[in-house]
N, C-alpha and C positions, 0 to 999 in steps of 0.2 A: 468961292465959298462953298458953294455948292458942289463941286467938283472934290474940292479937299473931303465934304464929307460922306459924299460917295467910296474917295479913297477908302479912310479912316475905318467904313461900315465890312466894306468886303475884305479889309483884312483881320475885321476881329470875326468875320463870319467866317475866313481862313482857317485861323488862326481854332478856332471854335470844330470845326473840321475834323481837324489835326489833331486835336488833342481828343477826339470824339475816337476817330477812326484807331488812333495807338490802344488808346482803352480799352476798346473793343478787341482788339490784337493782341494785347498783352493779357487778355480774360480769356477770352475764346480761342484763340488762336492753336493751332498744334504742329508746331517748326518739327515734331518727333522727338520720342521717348527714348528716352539714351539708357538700358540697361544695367544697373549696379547689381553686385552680384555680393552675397554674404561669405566672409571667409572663415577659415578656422584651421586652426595647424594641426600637421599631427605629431604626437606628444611619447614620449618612452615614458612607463609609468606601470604601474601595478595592475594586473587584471583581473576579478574575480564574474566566475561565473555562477548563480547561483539560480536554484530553482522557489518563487515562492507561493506560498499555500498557506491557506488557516484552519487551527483543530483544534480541538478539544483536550484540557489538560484533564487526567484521570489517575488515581494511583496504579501503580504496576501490578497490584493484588487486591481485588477490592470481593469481598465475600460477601453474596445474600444469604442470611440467616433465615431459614422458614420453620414449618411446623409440619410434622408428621402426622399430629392426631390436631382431631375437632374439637371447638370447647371456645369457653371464655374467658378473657385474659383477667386474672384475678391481680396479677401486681405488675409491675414494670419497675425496676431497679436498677437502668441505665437510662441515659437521657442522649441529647445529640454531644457531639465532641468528648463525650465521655473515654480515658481509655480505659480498656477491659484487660484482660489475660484472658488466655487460651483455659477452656472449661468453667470460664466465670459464668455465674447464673446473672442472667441480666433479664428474666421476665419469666414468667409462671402462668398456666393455665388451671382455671381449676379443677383442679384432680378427684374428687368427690366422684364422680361416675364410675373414675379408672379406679379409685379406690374398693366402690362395692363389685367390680367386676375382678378384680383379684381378688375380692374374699368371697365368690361365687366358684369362680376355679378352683379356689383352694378346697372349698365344699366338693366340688367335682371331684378333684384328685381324690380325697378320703372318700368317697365313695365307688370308687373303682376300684382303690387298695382293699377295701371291704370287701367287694364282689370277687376280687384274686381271692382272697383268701380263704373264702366259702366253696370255690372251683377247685382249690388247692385240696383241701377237705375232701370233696368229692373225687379227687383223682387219688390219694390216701385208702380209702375208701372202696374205691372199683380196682388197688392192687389187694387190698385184704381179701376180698370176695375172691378174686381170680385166683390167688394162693388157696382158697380153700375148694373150690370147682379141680385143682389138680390135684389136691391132693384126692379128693375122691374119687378120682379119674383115676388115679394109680391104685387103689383100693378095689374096686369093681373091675380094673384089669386082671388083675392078681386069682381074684374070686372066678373072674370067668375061667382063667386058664384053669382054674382046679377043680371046675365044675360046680362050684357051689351057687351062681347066679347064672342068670341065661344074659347069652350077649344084649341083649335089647336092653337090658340095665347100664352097660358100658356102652352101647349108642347113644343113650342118655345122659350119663354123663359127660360123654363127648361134645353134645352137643350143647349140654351148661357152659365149657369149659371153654368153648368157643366164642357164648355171650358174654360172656364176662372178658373176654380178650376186647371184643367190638366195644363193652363199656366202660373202659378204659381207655382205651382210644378217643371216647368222645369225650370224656371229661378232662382229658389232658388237652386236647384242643381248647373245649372249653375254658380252658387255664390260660395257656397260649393267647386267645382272645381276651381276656380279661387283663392279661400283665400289656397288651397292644394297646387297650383302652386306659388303662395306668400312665404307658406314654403318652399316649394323643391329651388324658387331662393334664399332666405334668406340661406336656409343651402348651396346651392351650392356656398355666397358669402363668410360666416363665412372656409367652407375649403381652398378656397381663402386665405381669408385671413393667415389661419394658415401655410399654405403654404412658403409664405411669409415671415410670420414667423421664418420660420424655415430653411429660409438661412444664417441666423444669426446663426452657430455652437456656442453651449455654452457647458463651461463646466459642465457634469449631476455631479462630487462631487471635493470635496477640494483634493488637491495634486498639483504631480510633473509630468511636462508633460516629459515621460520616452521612446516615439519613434511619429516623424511624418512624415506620407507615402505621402503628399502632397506638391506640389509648389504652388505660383499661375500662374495664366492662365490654370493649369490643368484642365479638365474636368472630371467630376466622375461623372457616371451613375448610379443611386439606380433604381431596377430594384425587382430580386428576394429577393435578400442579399443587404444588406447594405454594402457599401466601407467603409474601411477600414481609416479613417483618421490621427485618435490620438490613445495613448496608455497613459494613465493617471494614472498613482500608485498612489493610497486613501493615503499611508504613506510609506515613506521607512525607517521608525524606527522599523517598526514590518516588518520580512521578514520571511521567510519558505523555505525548502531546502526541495524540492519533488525526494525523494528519489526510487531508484526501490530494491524492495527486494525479494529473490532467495524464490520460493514457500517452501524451504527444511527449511528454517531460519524464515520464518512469521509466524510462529505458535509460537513463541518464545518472536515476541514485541506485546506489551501491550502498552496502554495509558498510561502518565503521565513518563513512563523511559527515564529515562537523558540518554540524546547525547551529545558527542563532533564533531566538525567537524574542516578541515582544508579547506583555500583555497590557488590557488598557487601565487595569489598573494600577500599575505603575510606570506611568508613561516617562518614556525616553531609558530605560533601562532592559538591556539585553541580558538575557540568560542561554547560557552555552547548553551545547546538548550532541547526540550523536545518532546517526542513525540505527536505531537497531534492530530495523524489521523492515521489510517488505513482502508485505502480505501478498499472496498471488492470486485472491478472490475477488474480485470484480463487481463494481457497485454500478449501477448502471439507473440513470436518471432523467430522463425527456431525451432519451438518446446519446448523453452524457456518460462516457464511461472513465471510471475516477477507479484509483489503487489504494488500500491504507498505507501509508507508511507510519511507521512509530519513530518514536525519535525521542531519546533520554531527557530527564531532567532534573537534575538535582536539587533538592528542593533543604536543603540542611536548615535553614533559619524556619523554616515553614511559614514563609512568605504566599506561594502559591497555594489555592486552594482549585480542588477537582472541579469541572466546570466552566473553568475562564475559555476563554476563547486567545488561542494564540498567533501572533501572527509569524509563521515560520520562515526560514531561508537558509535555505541549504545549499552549502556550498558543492559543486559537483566537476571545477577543476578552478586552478589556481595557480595562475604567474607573478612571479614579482617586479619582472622587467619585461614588457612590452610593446612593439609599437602600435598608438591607436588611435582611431580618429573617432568622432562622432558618426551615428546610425545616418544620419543625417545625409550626410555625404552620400551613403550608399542609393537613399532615396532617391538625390537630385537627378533632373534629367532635362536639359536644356530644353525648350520647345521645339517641337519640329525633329524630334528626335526618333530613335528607333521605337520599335511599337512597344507599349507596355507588356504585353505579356514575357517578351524576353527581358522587361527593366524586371519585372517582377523575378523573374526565373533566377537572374543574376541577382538581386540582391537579397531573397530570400533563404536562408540558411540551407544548405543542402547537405545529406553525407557526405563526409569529404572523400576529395580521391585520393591523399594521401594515405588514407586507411589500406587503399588495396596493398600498396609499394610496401606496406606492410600488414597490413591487411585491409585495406579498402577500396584497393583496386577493382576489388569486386564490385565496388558501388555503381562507380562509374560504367564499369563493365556487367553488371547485371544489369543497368538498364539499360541506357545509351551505351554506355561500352557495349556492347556488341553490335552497334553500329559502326564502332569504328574510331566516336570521337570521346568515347571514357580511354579507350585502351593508348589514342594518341597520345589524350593528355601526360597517362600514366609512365607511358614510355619517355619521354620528354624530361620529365622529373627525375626517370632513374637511373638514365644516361646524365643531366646533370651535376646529381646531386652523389651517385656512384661512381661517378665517371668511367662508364662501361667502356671498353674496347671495342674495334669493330664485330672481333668474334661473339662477343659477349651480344650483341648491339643485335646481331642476326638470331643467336637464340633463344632473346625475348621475343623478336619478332616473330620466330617460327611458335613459342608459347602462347602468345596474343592471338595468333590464326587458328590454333589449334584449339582453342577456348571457343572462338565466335558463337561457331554451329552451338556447345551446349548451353551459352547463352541464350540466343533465340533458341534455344528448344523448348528453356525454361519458361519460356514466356505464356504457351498456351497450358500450363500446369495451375491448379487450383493455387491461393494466396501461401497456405500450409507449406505446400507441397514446392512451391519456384522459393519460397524461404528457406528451405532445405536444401532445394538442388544448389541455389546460390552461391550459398555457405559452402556447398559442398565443390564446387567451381573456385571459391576465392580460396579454401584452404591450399586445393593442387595448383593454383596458379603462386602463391606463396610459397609453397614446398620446391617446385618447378626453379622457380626465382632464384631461393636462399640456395641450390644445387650446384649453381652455376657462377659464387659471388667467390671472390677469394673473401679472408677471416678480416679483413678492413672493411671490406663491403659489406661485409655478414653483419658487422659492426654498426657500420650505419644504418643499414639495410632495417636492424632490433630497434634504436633510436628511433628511426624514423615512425614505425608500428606504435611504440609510446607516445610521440607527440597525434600519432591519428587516434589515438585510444584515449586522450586528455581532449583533444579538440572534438571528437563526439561527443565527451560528457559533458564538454563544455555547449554543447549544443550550436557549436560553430561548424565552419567548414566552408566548400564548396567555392565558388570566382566570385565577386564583383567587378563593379565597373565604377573608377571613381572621376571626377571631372575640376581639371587644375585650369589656371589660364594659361594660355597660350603664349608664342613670342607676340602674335600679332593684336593679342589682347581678348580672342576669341575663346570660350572652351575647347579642353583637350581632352580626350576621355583616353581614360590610362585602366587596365587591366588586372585587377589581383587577386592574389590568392589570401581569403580569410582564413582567421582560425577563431578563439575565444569572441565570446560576447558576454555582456553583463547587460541588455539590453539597449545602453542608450551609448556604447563604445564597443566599438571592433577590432578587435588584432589582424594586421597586416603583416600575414609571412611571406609573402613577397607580391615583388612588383616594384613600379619604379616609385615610389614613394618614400623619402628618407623624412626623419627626425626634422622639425619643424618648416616642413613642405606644408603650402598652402591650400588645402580642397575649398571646392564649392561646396556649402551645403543649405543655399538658399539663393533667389534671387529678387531684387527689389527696383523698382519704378520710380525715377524722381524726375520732376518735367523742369527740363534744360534751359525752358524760354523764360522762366523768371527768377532773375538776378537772384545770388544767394547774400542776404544783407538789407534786402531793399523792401519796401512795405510794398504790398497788393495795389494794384491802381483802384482808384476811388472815381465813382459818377455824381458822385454828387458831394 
């Protein structure tokens, strides 16, 4: 009896064991984390690139109204949204001051014309005198020669005859000065008057009065500046959304590139637009340097008011058919992998080198190109994609050697200055090139320079490195050449990557040791 219940005890103590120790195993335990990996295909599809920014909507003509003269505003006879016409009176100061200073001038002028006219007199006057001094002068000539007077009579009269020339002379000046002071009052009355004038605010063009900084009784002082009165928008059918855009993305918009923009007061609705400016003055902000762009907006229902805040996107290249994967992808980088700064270097957008091969061989080749490994790439691509001859194949190569040196030379040159010589390297290595192409090459050769001239503004370009699974189930990292991006998808112009091929663009942990289906072990 006692023996059975010895058995009985050590095998539920077994038993209790057992089921203690799996628990513990199946909780704690770590058999190893088997790797799952996130997939995503890549897809033909439309691609747009665009750049975005937020600005301010404003009309395309917006005029401050001020005031030339000082005073107080006795009426106001527009209000805000009012619209005007060009020369409409829409406010008054009071004129009362300018009124008794144009009838002070006008007093001035009549008394100048007065003064002419008393000089006028006196120059009348000093010719009657002088006509009568000669003739005496010719009478006592006469007498002397016939002896009937002694010359000292006709010195004398000579010497009347002379005063009265000199008094004449000063009263005709005097005259002169008086019809000078006639003018100086006459213009001192006509400023007067405009003066006066010009308390009468009109409007200088047709529109909508769109802000006014005045009551009446106010007083506004025109001084250095003119005060500020009115704010008058020429139309608010045509408006414009002054945009600020990031120095790293304006080399990208161009005139004439369609925009959409939103605002938030009428969410979820886009209004179309165009670029129509790029300002080349430079705003500069905690070290931030931003560009205006302007950008159109047609505003016909008069929906938009000046002010809003918009949110823009512009578009600055566009495919309809391309292949593309997610940014993602470009991101992934298995662990244990090459060092980041080259994942970074390869997946971060760079000039492309297809520009050189039409113009952006320089890219590669002004910087790394002239080490050797922009001009390989370039070479590679235009024997490919050219399909150069051998002779053809030697005369790039003698071009490429012959570039190097002014490559590195450009290097030790101020930022200006290696941006010029550059340019001025990729144009003769393009000229060099197109020299030597037959008119099919020539042909691609101009193609090719467009899609490098689209995939800049697209702000694409440059290699990545994407990672597929393997035969053996491992990642495979595969090589390609980008072009477009729209942020969060990339165009693949080549590399081995076809229409729904599989990339990695993530990876995920799920622990192997516990059955898929089956609940958590439980202790109690």
């Amino acid at each position: 009896m006692k023996t059975s219940s010895r058995v009985g005890l050590a095998t539920i103590a077994l038993v209790v064991v057992v089921s203690a120790g799996y628990a513990a195993w199946r909780h704690f335990g770590t058999p190893g984390d088997t790797p799952k990996f996130k997939l995503a295909k890549a897809e033909n599809g439309p691609l747009t690139a665009v750049v975005s920014a937020t600005g301010t909507l404003n009309p395309v003509v917006s005029v401050q109204v001020g005031s030339q003269v000082s005073g107080q505003i006795k009426e106001i006879l527009v209000d805000f949204n009012s619209p005007v016409k060009e020369n409409q009176l829409i406010a008054r100061i009071d004129p009362e001051t300018f009124q008794y200073r144009l009838r002070q001038a006008e007093a001035d002028v009549e008394a100048a014309r007065a003064a002419l006219g008393v000089q006028q007199a006196e120059v009348l006057r000093a010719k009657a005198n002088l006509a009568e001094f000669e003739r005496d002068f010719e009478r006592k000539k006469l007498l002397v020669e016939k002896n009937f007077i002694s010359a000292a009579e006709r010195e004398k009269a000579q010497s009347v005859l002379d005063a009265g020339r000199a008094a004449l002379q000063v009263t005709q000046s005097q005259a002169r000065n008086s019809e000078a002071q006639v003018r100086q009052r006459e213009a001192q009355q006509a400023q007067a008057r405009i003066d006066l004038e010009r308390t009468a605010i009109k409007a200088p063009v047709d529109g909508i009065v769109v802000k006014r900084s005045i009551e009446p009784g106010q007083t506004v002082a025109a001084s250095l500046q003119s005060p500020e009165l009115f704010v008058i928008a020429k139309s608010l059918t045509d408006m414009q959304v002054e945009t600020s855009i990031d120095e790293a993305d304006v080399g990208r918009i161009r005139v004439g590139q369609k925009a959409s923009f939103t605002v938030d007061a009428f969410a979820g609705r886009n209004f179309e637009g165009e670029v129509k400016q790029v300002r080349k003055a430079a705003t500069v902000v905690s070290n931030v340097v931003t560009y205006t762009v302007v950008v159109s907006a047609a505003n016909p229902e008069l929906t938009l008011l000046p002010g809003m805040t918009a949110n823009v996107r512009i578009i600055t290249a566009q495919k309809e058919k391309a292949l593309k994967i997610p940014n993602a992808a470009l991101r992934f980088r298995p662990p244990g992998t090459a060092d980041e700064k080259k994942t970074a270097a390869a997946v971060s957008p760079a000039p492309t080198s297809s520009g050189s091969g039409a113009g952006a061989a320089g890219s590669n080749g002004g910087g790394g190109g002239a080490g050797g490994g922009g001009f390989s790439q370039l070479r590679e691509r235009l024997v490919t994609e050219l399909k150069l001859d051998a002779d053809q194949q030697g005369k790039v190569d003698a071009i490429f050697g012959g570039m190097r040196d002014k490559f590195r030379a450009s290097r030790d040159l101020s930022d200006a200055e290696k941006t010029r010589a550059q340019e001025r390297n990729r144009a003769e290595i393009r000229e060099k090139i197109a020299a030597i192409l037959t008119p099919e090459q020539k042909k691609r050769y101009e193609e090719m320079a467009s899609e490098a001239q689209a995939v800049r503004a697209g702000g694409g370009g440059g290699s990545g490195r994407v990672w597929v699974i393997g035969e053996d189930g491992s990642p495979k990292a595969i090589t390609v050449r980008l072009g477009l991006t729209d942020g969060s998808m990339t165009e693949i112009v080549s590399g081995d990557i076809k229409e729904s091929s599989e990339v990695i663009v993530g990876q995920q942990t799920v622990n192997s040791a516990k059955p898929s289906g089956m609940p958590g072990p439980r202790l109690f």
